[in-house]
C-alpha positions as CSV (number, residue, x, y, z in Angstrom):
1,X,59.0,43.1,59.6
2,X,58.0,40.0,57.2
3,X,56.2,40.0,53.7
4,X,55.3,36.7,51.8
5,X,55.3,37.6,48.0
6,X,53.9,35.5,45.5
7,X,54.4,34.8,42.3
8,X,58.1,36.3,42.4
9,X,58.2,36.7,38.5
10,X,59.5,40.2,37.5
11,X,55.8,41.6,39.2
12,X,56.7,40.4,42.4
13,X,60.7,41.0,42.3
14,X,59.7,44.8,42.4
15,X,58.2,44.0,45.3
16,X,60.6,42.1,46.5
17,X,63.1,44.5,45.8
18,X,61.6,47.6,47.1
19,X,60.3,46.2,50.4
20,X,63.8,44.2,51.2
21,X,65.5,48.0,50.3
22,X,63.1,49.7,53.2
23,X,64.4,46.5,55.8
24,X,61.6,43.9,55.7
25,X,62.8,40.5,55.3
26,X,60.7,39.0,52.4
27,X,60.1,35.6,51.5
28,X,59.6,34.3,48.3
29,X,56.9,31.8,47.4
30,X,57.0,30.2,43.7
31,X,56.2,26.8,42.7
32,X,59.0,27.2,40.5
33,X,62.3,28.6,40.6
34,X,61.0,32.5,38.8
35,X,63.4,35.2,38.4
36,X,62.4,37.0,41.8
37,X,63.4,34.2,43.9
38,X,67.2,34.8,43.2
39,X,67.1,38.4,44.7
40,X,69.3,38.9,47.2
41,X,66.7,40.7,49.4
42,X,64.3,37.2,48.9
43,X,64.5,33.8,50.7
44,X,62.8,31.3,48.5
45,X,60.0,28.7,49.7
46,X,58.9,26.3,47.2
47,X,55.4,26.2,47.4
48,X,52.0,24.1,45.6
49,X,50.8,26.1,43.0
50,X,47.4,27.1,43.7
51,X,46.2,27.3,40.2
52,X,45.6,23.2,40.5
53,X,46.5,22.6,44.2
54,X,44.6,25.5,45.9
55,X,44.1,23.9,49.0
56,X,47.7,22.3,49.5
57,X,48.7,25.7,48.9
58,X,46.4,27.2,51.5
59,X,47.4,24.5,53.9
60,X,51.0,24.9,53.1
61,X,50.3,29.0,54.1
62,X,48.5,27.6,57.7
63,X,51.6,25.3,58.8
64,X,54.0,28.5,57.8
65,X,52.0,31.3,59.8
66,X,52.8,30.3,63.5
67,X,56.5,30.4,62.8
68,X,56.4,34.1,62.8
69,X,56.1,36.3,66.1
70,X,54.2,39.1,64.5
71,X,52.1,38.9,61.3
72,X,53.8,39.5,57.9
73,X,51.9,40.8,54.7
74,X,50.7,38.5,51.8
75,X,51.5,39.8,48.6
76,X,50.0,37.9,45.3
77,X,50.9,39.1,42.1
78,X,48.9,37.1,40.0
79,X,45.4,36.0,39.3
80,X,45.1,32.2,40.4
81,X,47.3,33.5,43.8
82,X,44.9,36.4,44.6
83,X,41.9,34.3,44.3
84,X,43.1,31.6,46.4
85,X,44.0,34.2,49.5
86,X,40.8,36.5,48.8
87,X,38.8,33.1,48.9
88,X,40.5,32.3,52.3
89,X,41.3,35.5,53.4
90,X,39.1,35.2,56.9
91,X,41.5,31.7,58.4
92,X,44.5,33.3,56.9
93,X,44.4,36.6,58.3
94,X,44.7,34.4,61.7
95,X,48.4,34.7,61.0
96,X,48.3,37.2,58.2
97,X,47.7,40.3,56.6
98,X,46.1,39.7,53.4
99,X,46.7,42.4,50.8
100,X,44.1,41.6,49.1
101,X,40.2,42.2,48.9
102,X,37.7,40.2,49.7
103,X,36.4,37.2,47.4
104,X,33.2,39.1,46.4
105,X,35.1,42.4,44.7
106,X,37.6,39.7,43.7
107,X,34.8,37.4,42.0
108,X,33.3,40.4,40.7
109,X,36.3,42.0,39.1
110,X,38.2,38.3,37.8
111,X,34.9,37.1,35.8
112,X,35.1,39.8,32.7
113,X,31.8,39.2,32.0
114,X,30.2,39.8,35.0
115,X,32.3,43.3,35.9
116,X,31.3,44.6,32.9
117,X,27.7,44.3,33.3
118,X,28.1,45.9,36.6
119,X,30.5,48.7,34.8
120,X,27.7,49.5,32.1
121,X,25.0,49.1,34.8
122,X,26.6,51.8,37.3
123,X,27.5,53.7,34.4
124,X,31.3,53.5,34.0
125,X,32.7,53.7,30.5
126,X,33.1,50.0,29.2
127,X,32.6,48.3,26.4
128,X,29.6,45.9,25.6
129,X,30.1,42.2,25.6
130,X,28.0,39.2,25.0
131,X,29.0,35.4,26.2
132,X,28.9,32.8,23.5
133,X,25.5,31.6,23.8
134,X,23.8,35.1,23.1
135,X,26.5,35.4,20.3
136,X,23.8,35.4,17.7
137,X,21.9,38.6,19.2
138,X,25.1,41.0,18.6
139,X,24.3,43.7,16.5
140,X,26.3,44.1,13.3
141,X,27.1,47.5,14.5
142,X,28.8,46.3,17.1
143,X,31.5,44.9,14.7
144,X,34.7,44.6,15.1
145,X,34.6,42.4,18.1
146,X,38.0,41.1,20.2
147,X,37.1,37.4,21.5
148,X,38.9,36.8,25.1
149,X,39.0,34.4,28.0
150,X,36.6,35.2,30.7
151,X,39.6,34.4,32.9
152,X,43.2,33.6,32.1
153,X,43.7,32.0,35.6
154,X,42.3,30.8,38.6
155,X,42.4,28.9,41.6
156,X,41.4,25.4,41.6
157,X,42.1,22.1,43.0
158,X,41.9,20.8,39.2
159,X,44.8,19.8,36.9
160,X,42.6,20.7,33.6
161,X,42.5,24.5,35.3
162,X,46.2,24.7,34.3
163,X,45.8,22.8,31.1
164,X,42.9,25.7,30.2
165,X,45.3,28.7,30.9
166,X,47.9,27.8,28.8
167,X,45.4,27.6,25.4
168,X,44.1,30.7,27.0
169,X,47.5,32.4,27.1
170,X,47.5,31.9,23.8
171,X,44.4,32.8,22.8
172,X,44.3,35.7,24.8
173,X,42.4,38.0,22.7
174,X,41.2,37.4,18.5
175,X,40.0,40.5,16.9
176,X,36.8,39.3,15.1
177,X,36.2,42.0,11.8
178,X,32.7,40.5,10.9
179,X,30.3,37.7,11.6
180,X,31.4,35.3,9.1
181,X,35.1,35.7,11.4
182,X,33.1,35.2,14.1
183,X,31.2,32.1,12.7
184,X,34.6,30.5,11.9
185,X,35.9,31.5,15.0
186,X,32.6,29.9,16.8
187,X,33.3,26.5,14.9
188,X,37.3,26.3,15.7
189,X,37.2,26.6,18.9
190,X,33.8,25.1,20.0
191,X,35.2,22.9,22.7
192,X,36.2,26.1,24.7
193,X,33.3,28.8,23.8
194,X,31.9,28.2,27.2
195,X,34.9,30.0,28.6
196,X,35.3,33.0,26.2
197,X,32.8,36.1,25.4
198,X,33.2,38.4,22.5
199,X,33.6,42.0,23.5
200,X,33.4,45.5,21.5
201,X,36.8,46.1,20.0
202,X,38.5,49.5,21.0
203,X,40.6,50.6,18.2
204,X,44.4,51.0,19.0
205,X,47.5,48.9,19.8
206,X,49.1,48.3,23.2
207,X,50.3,51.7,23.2
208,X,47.2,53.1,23.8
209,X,46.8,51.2,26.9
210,X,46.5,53.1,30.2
211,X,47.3,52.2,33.7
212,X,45.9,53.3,36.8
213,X,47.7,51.6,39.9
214,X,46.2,52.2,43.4
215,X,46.7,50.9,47.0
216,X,43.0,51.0,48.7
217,X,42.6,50.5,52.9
218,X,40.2,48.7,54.4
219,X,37.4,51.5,54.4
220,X,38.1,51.5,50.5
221,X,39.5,54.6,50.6
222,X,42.8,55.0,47.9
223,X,45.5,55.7,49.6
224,X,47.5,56.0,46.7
225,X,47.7,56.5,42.9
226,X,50.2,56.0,40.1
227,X,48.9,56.9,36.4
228,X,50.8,55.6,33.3
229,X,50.5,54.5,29.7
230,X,52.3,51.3,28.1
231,X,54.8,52.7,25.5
232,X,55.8,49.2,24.3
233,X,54.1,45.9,24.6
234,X,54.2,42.5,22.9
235,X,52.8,41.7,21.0
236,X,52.5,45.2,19.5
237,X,48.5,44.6,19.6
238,X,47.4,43.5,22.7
239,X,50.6,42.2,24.6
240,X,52.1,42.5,28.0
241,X,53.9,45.6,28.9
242,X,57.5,45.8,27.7
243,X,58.1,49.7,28.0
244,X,55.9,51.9,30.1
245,X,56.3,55.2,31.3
246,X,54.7,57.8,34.1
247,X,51.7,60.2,32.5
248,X,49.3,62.0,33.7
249,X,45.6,61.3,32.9
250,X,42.2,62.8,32.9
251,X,41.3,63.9,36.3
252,X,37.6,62.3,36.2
253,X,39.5,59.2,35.2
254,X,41.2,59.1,38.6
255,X,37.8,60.1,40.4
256,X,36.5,57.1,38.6
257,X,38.5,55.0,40.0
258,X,37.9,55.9,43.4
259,X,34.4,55.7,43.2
260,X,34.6,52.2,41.6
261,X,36.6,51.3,44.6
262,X,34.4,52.6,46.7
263,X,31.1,50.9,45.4
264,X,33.1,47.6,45.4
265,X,34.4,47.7,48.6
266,X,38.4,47.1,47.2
267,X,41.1,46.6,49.3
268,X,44.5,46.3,48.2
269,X,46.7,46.8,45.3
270,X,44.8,47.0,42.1
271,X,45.3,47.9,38.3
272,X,42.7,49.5,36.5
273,X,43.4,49.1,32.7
274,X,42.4,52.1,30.5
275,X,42.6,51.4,26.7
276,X,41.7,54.8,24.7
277,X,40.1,55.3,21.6
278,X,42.2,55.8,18.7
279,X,39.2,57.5,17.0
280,X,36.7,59.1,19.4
281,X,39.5,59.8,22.5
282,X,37.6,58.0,25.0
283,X,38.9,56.4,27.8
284,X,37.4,52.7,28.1
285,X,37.6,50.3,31.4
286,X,39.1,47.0,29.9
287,X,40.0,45.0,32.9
288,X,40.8,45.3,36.9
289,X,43.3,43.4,38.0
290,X,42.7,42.6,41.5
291,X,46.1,42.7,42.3
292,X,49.9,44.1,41.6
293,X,50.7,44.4,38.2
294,X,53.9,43.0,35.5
295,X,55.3,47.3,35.9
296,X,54.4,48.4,39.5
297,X,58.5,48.7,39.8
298,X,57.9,52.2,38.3
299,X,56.3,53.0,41.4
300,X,58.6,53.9,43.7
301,X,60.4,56.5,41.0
302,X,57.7,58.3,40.8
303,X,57.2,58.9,44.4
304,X,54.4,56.7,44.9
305,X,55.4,53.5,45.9
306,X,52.7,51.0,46.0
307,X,54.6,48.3,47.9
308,X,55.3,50.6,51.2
309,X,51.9,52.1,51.4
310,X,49.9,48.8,51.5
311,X,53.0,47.4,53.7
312,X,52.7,50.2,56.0
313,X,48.8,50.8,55.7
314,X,48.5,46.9,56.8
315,X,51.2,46.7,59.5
316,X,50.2,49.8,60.9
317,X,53.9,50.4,61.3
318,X,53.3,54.0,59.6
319,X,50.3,56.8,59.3
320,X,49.6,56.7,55.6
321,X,48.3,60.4,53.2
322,X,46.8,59.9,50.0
323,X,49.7,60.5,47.5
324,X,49.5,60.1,43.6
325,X,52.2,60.2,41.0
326,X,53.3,63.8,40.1
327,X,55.9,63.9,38.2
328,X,56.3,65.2,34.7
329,X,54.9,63.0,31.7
330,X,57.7,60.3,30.6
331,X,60.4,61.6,33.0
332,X,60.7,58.0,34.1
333,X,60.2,54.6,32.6
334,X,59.8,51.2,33.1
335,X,61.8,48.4,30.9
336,X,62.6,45.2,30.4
337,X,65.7,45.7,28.6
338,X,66.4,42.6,26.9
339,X,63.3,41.6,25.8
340,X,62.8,44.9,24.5
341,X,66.2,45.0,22.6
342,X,64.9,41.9,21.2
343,X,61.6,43.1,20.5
344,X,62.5,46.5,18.3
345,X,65.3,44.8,16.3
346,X,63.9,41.8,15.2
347,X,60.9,40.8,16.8
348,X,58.0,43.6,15.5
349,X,59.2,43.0,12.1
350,X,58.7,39.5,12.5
351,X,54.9,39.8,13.3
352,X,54.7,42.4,10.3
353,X,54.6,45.5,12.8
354,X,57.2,47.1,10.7
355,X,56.5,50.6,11.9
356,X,57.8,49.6,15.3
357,X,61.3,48.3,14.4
358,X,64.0,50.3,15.2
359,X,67.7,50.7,14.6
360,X,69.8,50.1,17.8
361,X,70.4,53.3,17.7
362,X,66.8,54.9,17.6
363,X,65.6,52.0,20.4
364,X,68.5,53.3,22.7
365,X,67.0,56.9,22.1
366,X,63.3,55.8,22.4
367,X,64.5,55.0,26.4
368,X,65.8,58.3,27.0
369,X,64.1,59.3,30.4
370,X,64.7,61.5,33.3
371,X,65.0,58.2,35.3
372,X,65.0,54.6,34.0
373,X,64.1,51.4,35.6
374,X,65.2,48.6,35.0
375,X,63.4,45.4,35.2
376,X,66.4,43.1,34.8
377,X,69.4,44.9,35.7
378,X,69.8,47.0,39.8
379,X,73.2,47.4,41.0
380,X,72.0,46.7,44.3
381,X,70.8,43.0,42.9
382,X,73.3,41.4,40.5
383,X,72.3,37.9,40.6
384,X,69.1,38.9,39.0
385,X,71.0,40.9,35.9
386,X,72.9,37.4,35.7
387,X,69.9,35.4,35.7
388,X,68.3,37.1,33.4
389,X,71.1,37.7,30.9
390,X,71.3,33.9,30.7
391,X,67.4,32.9,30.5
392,X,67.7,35.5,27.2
393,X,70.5,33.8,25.7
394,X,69.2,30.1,25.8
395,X,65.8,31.7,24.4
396,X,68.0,32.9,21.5
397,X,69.9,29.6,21.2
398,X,66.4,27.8,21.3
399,X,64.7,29.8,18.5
400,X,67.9,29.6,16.0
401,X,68.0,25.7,16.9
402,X,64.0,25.8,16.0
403,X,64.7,27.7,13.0
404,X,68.0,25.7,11.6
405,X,65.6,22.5,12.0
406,X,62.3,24.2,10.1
């Protein structure tokens, strides 16, 4: 038994780590040396990275395949990886099993714009957004606005591609009050308004961001479910998930879901992001991520283990049910530690989020959970608590150097 994961940052370590646990051997693929590839349950493989070598990458995938005797699972776990397998999918599933869908529902669901025309069309629950040349046809009622990246990352065979991301990374979403904000905005950045559109704003920080995880087979059929909310991201605003926990959502939510997967024919792992409205309540589509997400290690805590199903759904190695996440709201939680430590002591404060700094005594008591995963630190996988322990303290050493020399 034999699964390729790729990228092997703390998204693909859970992966790493739950499949190696159940006995398959796992390699790691990174173009650089990311926390995941230190696992003990990981052999690494320094690989091109498809974001601006996309076909060294998938010819680097074609030489690798006839080594093994029976086909291992692909795993990517982030954009630019998933697009380059979906876009290849048919010559690699010669020697593979491609957990991923094919390039159309990929296409569809990586170009924002485009998936939410479809959304609104087929009558899911999504915000409105315009692309920058229409910009001047957006009603002022649509007001605030957030401007974001059509995509944050893709495959290419272009070394502007990874140039792009990183000014995208940055500029990952601007909340835009008015159109004078959105004049200025429009004359900043003008170089790059090709690759933005300006979107309805749904009120609410990161905490009001929803997940809905699924595994889908190759009839499009969800095979299993895991529903949870962000309880910590950063930035507090719009940022990456630093504490989430298991809860339960709507149940037309989840049917949602299963019908969007169904109408565009998804296979694999997938995130649905959720944001909900501070004011009205409702439940808004942001994004699908066509692919595992930075928390699917909560997974497996809460008894639906994303990893295994596709794993065993693919290989065939196992008859999979339909199984979602049933256990009570908040009884277990996902966390990156350290960065969060970080985060509620000094770094909320900082950005002028003062309502979510914490004593070290109230951010040990905001984790309190029924079970607690840990992102950095498994007793099973010390070198990665090491690893990470020391990345942290030379990102604390850089910033008071930066500081002492401001």
């Amino acid at each position: 038994m034999t699964a390729l994961v790729f990228n092997c940052h703390y998204n693909g370590l859970s992966i790493i780590q739950e499949l190696g646990r159940r006995g398959v051997d796992v390699l790691a693929l990174d173009c650089v040396r990311s926390v995941g590839t230190y696992s003990r349950y990981a052999h690494y493989y320094q690989c091109p990275d498809p974001q601006v070598a996309e076909s060294e990458f998938i010819k680097f995938l074609m030489q690798l395949g006839p080594q093994f005797r029976q086909k291992p699972v692909l795993f990517p776990t982030n954009d630019h990886w998933a697009v380059a397998v979906s876009r290849h999918k048919e010559i690699l599933s010669q020697y593979y099993f491609p957990c991923v869908a094919d390039y159309s529902a990929v296409q569809l669901v990586i170009e924002k714009q485009r998936f939410h025309d479809w959304a609104l069309a087929n009558g899911y629950p999504a915000p409105r957004s315009w692309q920058s040349d229409v910009a001047r046809e957006i009603p002022d009622e649509s007001f605030p606005l957030a401007a974001k990246p059509e995509y944050r990352r893709i495959a290419s065979n272009d070394r502007e591609t990874g140039d792009r991301s990183r000014v995208f990374d940055q500029m990952r979403l601007t909340v835009l009050k008015n159109r004078e904000e959105l004049k200025a905005f429009e004359q900043r950045h003008r170089n790059l308004l090709p690759y933005f559109l300006f979107q309805e704003y749904v009120p609410g920080l990161s905490d009001s961001m929803f997940t809905v995880g699924i595994y889908a087979d190759r009839q499009h059929k969800v095979k299993g479910m895991f529903t949870g909310r962000k309880v910590r991201g950063f930035p507090p605003d719009i940022g990456d998930c630093i504490v989430g926990q298991v809860e339960e959502m709507p149940g037309e939510i989840k049917e949602l879901v299963k019908s969007m997967c169904k109408e565009i024919g998804y296979h694999g792992i997938a995130e649905f992001e959720f944001k909900r409205d501070t004011i009205s309540g409702q439940y808004k589509i942001i994004e699908i991520n066509p692919r595992s997400w930075s928390w699917i290690g909560i997974t497996p805590a809460c008894g639906v283990s994303l990893p295994w199903i596709a794993y065993a759904d693919l290989t065939s190695i196992e008859n999979v049910s339909y199984v979602e996440s049933a256990v009570p709201m908040g009884s277990v939680k996902y966390v990156k530690i350290l960065e969060d430590m970080k985060n509620c002591l000094y770094g909320y404060r900082r950005l002028g989020f003062h309502g979510w700094n914490m004593t070290p005594l109230q951010w040990w008591k905001s984790l309190r959970a029924k079970k607690i995963v840990c992102a950095e630190f498994a007793k099973d996988d010390v070198l990665i608590g090491i690893r990470a322990s020391y990345y942290f303290l030379k990102s604390i050493a850089a910033a008071l150097i930066r500081r002492g020399s401001a």
